[in-house]
VEXDREN-2710 file (C-alpha; in Angstrom, 1 decimal):
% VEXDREN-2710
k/r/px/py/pz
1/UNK/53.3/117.1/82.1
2/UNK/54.3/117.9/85.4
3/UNK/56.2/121.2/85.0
4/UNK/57.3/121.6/89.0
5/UNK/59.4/118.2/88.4
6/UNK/60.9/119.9/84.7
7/UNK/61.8/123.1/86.9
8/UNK/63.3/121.1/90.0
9/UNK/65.5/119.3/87.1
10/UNK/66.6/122.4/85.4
11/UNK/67.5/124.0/88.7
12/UNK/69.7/121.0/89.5
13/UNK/71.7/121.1/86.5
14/UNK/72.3/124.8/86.7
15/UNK/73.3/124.0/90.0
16/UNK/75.6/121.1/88.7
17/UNK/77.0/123.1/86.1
18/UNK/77.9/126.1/88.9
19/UNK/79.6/123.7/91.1
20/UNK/81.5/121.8/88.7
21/UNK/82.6/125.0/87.1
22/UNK/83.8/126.8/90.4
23/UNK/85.6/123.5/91.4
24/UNK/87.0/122.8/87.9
25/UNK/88.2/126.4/87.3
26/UNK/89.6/126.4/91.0
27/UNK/91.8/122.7/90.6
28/UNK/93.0/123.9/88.0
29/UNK/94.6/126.9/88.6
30/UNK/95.5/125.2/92.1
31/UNK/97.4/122.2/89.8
32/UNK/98.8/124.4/87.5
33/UNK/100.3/126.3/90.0
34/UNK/101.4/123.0/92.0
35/UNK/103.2/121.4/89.2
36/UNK/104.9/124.9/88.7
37/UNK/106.2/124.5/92.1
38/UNK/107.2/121.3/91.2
39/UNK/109.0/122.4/88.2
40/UNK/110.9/124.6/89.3
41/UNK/111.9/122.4/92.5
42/UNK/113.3/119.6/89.5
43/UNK/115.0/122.6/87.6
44/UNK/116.8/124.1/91.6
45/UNK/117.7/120.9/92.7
46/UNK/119.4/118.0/91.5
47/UNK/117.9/115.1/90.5
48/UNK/118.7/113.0/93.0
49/UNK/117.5/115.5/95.5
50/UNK/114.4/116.4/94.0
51/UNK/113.9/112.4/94.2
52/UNK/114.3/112.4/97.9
53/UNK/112.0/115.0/98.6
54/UNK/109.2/113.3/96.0
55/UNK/109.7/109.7/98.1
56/UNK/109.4/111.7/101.5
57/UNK/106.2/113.4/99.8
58/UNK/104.5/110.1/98.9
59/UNK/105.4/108.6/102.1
60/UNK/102.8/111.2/104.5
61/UNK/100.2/111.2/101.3
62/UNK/100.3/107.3/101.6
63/UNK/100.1/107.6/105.4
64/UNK/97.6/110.4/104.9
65/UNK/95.2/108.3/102.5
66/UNK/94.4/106.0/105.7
67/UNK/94.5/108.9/107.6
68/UNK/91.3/110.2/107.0
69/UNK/89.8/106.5/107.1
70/UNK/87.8/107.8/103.7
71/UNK/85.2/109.1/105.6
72/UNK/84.5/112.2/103.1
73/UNK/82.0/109.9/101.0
74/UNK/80.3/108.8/104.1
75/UNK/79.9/112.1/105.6
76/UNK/78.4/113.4/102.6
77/UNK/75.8/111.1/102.3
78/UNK/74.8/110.7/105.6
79/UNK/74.8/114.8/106.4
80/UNK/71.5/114.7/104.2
81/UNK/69.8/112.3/106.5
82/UNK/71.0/114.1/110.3
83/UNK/68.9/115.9/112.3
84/UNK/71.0/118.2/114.4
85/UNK/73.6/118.4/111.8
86/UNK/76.2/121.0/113.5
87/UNK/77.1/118.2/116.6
88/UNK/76.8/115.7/113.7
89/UNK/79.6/117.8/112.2
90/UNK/81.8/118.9/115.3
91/UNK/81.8/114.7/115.9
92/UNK/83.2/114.0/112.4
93/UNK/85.9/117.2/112.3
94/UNK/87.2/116.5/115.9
95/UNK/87.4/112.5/114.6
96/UNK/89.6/114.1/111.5
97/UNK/92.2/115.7/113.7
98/UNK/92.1/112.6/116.2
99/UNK/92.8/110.1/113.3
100/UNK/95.4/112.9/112.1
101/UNK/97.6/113.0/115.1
102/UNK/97.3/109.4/115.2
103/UNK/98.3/108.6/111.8
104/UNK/101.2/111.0/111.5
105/UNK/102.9/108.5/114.6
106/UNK/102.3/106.1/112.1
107/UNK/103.7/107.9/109.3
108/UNK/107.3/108.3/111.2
109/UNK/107.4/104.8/111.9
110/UNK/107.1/103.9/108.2
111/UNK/109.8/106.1/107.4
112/UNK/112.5/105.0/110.1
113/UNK/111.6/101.5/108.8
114/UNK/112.3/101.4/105.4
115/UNK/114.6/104.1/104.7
116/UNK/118.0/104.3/106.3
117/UNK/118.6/107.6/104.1
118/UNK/119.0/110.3/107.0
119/UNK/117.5/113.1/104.3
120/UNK/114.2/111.3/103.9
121/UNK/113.6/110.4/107.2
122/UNK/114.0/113.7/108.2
123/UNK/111.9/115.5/105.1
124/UNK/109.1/112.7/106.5
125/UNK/109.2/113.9/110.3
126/UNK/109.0/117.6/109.1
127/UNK/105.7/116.7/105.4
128/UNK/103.9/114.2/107.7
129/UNK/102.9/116.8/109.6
130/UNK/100.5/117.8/106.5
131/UNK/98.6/114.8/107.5
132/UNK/97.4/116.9/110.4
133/UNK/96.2/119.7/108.2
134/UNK/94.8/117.8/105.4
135/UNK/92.5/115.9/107.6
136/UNK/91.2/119.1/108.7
137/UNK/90.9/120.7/105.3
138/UNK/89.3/117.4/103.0
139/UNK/86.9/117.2/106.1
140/UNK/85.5/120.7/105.7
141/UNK/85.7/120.2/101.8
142/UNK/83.2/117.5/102.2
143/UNK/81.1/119.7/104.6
144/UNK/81.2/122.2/101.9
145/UNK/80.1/120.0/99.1
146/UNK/77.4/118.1/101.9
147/UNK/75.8/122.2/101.5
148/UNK/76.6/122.7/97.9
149/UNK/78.9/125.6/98.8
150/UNK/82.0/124.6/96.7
151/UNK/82.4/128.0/95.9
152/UNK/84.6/128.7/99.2
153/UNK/86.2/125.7/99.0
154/UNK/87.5/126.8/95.2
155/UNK/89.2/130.2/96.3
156/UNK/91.5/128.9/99.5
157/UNK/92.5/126.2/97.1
158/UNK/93.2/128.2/94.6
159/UNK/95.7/130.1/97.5
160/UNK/96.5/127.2/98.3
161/UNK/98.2/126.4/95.3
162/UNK/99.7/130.1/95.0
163/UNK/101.6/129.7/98.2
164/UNK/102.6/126.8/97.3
165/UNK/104.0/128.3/94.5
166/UNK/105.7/131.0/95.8
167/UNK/107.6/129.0/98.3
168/UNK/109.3/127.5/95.3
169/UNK/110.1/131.0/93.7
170/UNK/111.7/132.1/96.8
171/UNK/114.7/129.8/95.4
172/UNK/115.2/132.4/92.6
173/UNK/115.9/134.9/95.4
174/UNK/117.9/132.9/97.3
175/UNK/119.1/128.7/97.2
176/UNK/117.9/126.9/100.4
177/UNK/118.2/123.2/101.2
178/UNK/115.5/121.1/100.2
179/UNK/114.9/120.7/104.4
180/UNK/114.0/124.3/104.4
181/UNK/111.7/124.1/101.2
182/UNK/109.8/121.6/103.2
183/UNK/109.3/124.3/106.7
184/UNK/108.7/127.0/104.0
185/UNK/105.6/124.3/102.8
186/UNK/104.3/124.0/106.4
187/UNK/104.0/127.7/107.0
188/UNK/102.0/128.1/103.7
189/UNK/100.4/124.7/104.4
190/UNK/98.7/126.0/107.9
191/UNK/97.8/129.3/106.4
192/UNK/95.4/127.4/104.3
193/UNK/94.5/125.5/107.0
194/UNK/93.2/129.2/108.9
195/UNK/91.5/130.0/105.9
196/UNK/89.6/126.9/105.9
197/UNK/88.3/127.4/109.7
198/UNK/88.2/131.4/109.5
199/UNK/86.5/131.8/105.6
200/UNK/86.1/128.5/104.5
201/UNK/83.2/126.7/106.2
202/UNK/80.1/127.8/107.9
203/UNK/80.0/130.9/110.1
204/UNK/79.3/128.1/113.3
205/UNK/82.9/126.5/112.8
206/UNK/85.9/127.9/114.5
207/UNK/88.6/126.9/116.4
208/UNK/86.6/126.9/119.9
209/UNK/83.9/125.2/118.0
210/UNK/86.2/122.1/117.1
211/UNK/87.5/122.7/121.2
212/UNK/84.2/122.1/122.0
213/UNK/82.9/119.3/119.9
214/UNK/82.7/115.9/122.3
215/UNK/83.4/112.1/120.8
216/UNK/83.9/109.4/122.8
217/UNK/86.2/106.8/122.4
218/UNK/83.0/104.5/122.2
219/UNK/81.6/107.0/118.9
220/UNK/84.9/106.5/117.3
221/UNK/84.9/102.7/117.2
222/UNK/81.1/102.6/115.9
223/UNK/82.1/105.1/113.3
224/UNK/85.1/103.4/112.1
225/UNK/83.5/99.6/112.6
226/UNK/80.1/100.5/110.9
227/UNK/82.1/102.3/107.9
228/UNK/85.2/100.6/107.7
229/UNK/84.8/99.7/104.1
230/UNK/85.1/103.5/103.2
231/UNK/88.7/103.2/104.5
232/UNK/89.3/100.7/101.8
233/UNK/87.4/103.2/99.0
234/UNK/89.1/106.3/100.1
235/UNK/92.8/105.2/100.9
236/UNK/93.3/103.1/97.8
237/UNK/92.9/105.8/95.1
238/UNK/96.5/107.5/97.1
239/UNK/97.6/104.5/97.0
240/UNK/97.8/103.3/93.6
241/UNK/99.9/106.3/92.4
242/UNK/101.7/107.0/95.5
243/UNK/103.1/103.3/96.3
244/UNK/104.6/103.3/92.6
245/UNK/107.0/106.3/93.9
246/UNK/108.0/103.8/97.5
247/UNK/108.4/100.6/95.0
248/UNK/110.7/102.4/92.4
249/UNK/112.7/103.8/95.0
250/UNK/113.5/100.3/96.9
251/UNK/113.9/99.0/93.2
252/UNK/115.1/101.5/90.6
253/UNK/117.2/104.2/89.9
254/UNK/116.1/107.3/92.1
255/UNK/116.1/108.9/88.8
256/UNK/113.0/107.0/87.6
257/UNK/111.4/108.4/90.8
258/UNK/111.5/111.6/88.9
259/UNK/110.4/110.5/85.6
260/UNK/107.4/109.1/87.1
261/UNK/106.4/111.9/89.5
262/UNK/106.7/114.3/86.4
263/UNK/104.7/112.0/84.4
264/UNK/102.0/112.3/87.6
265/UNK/101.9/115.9/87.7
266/UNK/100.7/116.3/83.9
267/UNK/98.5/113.3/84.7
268/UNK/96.8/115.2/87.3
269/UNK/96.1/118.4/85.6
270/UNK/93.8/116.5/83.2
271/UNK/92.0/114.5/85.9
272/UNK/90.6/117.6/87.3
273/UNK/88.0/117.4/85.4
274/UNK/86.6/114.1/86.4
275/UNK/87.0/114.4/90.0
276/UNK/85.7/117.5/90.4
277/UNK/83.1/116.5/87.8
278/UNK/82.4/113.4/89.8
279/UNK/82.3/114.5/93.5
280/UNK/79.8/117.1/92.1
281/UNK/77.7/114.7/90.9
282/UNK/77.9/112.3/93.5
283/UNK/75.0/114.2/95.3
284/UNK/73.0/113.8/92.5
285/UNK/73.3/110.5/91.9
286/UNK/72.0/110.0/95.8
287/UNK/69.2/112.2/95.3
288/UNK/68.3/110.6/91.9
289/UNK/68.7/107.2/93.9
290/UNK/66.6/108.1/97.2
291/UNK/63.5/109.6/95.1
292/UNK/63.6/106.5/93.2
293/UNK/64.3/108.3/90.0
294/UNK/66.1/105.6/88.2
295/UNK/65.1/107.7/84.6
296/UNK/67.2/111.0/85.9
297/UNK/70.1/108.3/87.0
298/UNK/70.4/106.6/84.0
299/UNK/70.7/109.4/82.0
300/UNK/72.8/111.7/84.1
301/UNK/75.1/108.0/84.2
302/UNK/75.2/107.8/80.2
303/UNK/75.9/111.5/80.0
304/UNK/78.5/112.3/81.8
305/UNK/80.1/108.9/80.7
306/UNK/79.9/110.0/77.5
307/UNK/81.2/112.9/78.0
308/UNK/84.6/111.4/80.1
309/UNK/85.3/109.2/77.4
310/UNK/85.5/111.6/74.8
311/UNK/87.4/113.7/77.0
312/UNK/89.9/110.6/78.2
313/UNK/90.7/109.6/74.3
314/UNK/91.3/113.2/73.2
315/UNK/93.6/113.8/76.3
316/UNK/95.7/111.2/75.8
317/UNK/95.9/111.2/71.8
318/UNK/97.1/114.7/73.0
319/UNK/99.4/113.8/75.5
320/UNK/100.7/110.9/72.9
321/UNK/101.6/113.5/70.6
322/UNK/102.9/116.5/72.3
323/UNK/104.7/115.5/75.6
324/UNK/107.7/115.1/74.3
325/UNK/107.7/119.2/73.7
326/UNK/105.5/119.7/76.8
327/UNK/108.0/118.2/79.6
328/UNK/111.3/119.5/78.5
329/UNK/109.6/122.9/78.4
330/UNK/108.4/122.9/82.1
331/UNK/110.8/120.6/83.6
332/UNK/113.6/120.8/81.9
333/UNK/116.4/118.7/79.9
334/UNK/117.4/116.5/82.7
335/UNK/114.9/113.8/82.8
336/UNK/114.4/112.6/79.3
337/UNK/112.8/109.1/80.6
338/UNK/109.3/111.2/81.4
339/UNK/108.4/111.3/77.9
340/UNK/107.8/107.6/77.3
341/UNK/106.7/107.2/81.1
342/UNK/104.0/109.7/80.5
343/UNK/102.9/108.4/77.0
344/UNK/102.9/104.6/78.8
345/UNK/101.3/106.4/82.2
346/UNK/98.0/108.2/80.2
347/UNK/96.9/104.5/78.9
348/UNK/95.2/104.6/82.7
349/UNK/93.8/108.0/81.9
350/UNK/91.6/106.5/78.4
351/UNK/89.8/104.2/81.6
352/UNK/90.3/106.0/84.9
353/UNK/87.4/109.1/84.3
354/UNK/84.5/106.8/83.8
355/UNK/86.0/104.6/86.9
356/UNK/85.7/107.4/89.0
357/UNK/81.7/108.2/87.8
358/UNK/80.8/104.3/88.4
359/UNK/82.7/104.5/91.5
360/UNK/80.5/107.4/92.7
361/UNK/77.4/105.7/91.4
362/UNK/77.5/102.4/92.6
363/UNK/78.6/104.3/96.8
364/UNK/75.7/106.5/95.8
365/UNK/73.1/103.6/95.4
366/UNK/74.9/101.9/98.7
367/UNK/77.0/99.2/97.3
368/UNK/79.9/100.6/98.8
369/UNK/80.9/97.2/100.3
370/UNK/81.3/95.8/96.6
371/UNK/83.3/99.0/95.1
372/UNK/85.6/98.0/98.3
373/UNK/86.2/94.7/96.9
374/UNK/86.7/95.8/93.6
375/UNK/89.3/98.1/95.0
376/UNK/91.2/95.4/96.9
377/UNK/91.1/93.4/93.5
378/UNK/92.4/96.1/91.4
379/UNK/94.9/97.0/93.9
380/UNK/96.3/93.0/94.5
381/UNK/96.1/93.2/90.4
382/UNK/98.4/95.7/90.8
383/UNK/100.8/95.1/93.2
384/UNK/101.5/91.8/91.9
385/UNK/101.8/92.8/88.4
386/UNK/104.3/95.4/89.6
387/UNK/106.6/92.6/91.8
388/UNK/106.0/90.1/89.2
389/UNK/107.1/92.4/86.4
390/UNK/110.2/93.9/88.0
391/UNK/111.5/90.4/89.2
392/UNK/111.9/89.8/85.3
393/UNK/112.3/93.1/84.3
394/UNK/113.5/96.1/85.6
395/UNK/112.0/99.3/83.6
396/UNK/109.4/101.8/84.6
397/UNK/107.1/100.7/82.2
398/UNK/105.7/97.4/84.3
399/UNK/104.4/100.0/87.4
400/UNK/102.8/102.1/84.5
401/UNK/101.2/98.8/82.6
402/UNK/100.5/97.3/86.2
403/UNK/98.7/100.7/87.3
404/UNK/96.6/100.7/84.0
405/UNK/96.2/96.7/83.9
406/UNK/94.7/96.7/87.3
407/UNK/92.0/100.0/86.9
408/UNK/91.4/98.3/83.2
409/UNK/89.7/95.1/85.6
410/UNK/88.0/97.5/88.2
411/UNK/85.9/99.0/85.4
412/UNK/85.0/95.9/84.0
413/UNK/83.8/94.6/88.0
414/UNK/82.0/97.7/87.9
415/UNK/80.3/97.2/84.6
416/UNK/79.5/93.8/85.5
417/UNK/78.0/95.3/88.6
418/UNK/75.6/97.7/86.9
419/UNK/74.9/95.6/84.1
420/UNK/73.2/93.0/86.5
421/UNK/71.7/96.4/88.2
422/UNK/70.4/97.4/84.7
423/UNK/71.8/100.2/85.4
424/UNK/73.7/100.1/81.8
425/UNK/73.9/97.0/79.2
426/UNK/76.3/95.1/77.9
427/UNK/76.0/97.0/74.5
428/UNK/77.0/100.2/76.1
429/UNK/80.3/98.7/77.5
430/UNK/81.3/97.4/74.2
431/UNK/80.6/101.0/72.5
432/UNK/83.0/101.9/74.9
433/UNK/85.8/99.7/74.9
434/UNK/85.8/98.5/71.2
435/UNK/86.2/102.1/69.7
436/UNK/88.9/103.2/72.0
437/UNK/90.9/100.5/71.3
438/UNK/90.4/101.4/67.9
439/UNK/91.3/105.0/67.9
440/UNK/93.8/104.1/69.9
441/UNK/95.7/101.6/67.8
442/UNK/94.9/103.6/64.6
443/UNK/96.5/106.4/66.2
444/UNK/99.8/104.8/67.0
445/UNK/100.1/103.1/64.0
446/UNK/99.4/106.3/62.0
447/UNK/101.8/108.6/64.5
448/UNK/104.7/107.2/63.0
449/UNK/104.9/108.7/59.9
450/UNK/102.7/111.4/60.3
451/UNK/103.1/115.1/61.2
452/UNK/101.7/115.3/65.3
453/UNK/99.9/118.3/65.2
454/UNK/97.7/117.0/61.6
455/UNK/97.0/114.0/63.0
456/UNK/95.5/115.2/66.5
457/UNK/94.0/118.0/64.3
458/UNK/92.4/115.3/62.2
459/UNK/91.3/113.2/64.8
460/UNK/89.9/115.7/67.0
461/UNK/87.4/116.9/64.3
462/UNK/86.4/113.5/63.7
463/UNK/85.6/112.9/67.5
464/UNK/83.9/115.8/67.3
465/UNK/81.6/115.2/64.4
466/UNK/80.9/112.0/66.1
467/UNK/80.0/113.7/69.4
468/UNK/77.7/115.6/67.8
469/UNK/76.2/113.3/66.1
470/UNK/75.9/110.5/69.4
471/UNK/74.2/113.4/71.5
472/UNK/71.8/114.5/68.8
473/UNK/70.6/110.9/68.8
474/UNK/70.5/111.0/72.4
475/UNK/68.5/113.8/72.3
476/UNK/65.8/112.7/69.7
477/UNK/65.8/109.0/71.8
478/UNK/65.5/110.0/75.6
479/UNK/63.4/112.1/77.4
480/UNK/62.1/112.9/81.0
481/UNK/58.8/111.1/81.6
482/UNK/58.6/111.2/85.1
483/UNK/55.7/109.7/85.1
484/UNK/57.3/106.1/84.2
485/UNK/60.5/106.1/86.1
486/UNK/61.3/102.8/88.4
487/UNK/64.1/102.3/91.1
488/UNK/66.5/100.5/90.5
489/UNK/67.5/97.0/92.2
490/UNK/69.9/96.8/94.8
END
């Protein structure tokens, strides 16, 4: 047995485990204290303000998805292969700020055009400038996670979020327009930004460093020509939540803007765990790929897919249960439409985790060019479904069906994908989907005449006991022979 290889393996996963712990621990408390901002913003301000400044909001982060031209992936897995890896790095930070600037021209002329409101336009000139910063900021994330140093990038988030939050509780001491909210959010957001280039990169990147750093114009059109599908990968993820805020406000009550933000913000907080879980393991699933160790893929796949699927049912049987006590409590009495925009909103959640992890996989073994074209699919699914839908009926619920409708055929693209990769088979994908919609059904049907807090008791022990008993069985029926492992086919 080849005991160097076992060691390697274990040091990886203790390193996984560190990483996704740091970053899980760190979104959290970063979205717990955003959507406490955010509560207390809906509880200050009327609703049809706090609409207003949620449209102007998803308008930059819309902007800001093509912004970066989703480059993060890309750097990541090309940082590995670089030789002289601190020009490669000043290149692809100066190209973040570039594509910033540029983007936030863009992001005024979007708002000018489609809203007439004078309040939006202006809340858009004064958030787009975030664009700017959160180039900067995802850019040195990804340089962080390129050098497994997550660890920094976890505390100034975790700021982050707290100045966030105290910009909001300054309306206890004293009311302010929603205009001066906005500045207040600047100031906080470039303080981040300094702790970013002071604390929260490499000693070797500073302010006269990014000065410094040449690209030509010629660099920038190879970069964005030989990688443009990455644009596609990393702006359409934004864009399927944030474009549901821009089409109910041209379509519905501003009101419904609310009740589907709020819905998003408890959406969120559960989906740390998969992003961060998945952009952690994104390097492994490169490393597993370029050794050729398609044994370690497979099984760090079926794991962690296992493990987001038990996670996605009991999240939203959870959510089904108890957000109707949940969303009063934090955001108050005056938007009772959340509940049952939430409850339709988390059907996405039971399939969005293990979209994410095949998403991941399939860039990590270079098929990037076919996740983009799942994500154009998905997203036409989804865009139609919502125009379609609301030119018969006008209700929230067709952008949530439309948004869970549309990721529902992206993961079955993707398990086609890796089926014909052998990568998983087709029994796996029916052990997923045929239980869920089981559970899911049974769960409904049972939740009307049963006390919420037994039945998710009830259910949750059951998941549990079959868990247990689906890992013990993994455990008895795979193990690592690394003297038998093959590559997979690309």
């Amino acid at each position: 047995m080849n005991w160097s290889k076992i060691k390697q393996a274990k040091f990886l996963q203790s390193s996984l485990v560190k990483n996704s712990a740091w970053g899980i621990l760190s979104n959290i408390l970063q979205i717990l204290f955003i959507c406490a901002f955010f509560a207390i913003v809906a509880r200050r301000y009327s609703s049809a303000e706090f609409a207003r400044f949620l449209v102007s909001t998803s308008v930059y982060q819309i902007v800001a998805a093509f912004s970066s031209m989703g480059l993060g992936q890309w750097f990541i897995r090309q940082y590995v292969l670089e030789d002289n890896k601190l020009t490669f790095t000043g290149k692809f930070l100066k190209t973040q700020i570039g594509l910033g600037l540029l983007f936030y021209i863009v992001n005024l002329i979007f708002a000018f055009i489609v809203y007439s409101d004078v309040q939006i336009r202006l809340l858009c000139i004064i958030l787009g400038t975030n664009i700017v910063f959160d180039n900067l900021i995802n850019a040195i994330r990804s340089l962080n996670i390129a050098e497994n140093r997550q660890r920094k990038t976890a505390a100034i988030l975790v700021i982050d979020g707290f100045l966030k939050l105290v910009s909001g509780c300054l309306l206890f001491v004293h009311p302010f327009s929603v205009v001066i909210l906005s500045v207040i959010m600047i100031i906080a957001r470039v303080l981040t930004l300094g702790l970013f280039i002071k604390l929260g990169s490499s000693n070797n990147i500073n302010f006269r460093f990014l000065w410094k750093a040449k690209i030509s114009i010629d660099d920038l059109k190879l970069l964005i020509i030989k990688n443009w599908q990455f644009i596609i990968i990393g702006s359409i993820s934004i864009i399927y939540w944030k474009m549901g805020n821009i089409i109910i406000s041209k379509t519905l009550a501003l009101s419904s803007v609310a009740d589907y933000e709020i819905a998003f913000r408890l959406f969120s907080v559960l989906l740390i765990l998969p992003i961060v879980g998945s952009s952690t393991i994104y390097p492994q699933f490169i490393k597993h790929f370029n050794e050729g160790n398609h044994l370690a893929l497979s099984r760090l796949y079926r794991t962690v897919f296992f493990i987001y699927t038990l996670f996605a049912i009991v999240s939203y049987l959870f959510i089904y249960s108890f957000s109707g006590w949940i969303l009063p409590l934090a955001f108050g009495k005056g938007y009772p439409g959340s509940v049952l925009c939430t409850q339709q909103m988390f059907l996405t959640f039971l399939v969005l985790p293990t979209v994410l992890l095949q998403a991941n996989l399939i860039v990590a073994i270079g098929l990037e060019k076919l996740d983009m074209w799942f994500n154009i699919i998905s997203l036409v699914v989804n865009v139609a479904g919502c125009f379609i839908g609301l030119y018969f009926i006008r209700e929230l619920s067709i952008i949530n069906y439309s948004v869970f409708f549309s990721f529902l055929v992206f993961h079955i693209l993707q398990d086609v994908l890796l089926i014909r990769k052998k990568i998983t088979t087709i029994k796996h994908c029916l052990v997923f989907y045929i239980p869920m919609a089981l559970i899911v059904l049974a769960y409904r049907y049972l939740a009307i005449n049963t006390n919420p807090v037994a039945l998710f008791i009830l259910f949750s022990i059951a998941l549990f006991f079959i868990a247990a008993s689906v890992l013990l069985l993994q455990k008895r029926n795979f193990s690592f022979n690394f003297l038998t492992l093959k590559k997979p086919t690309v």
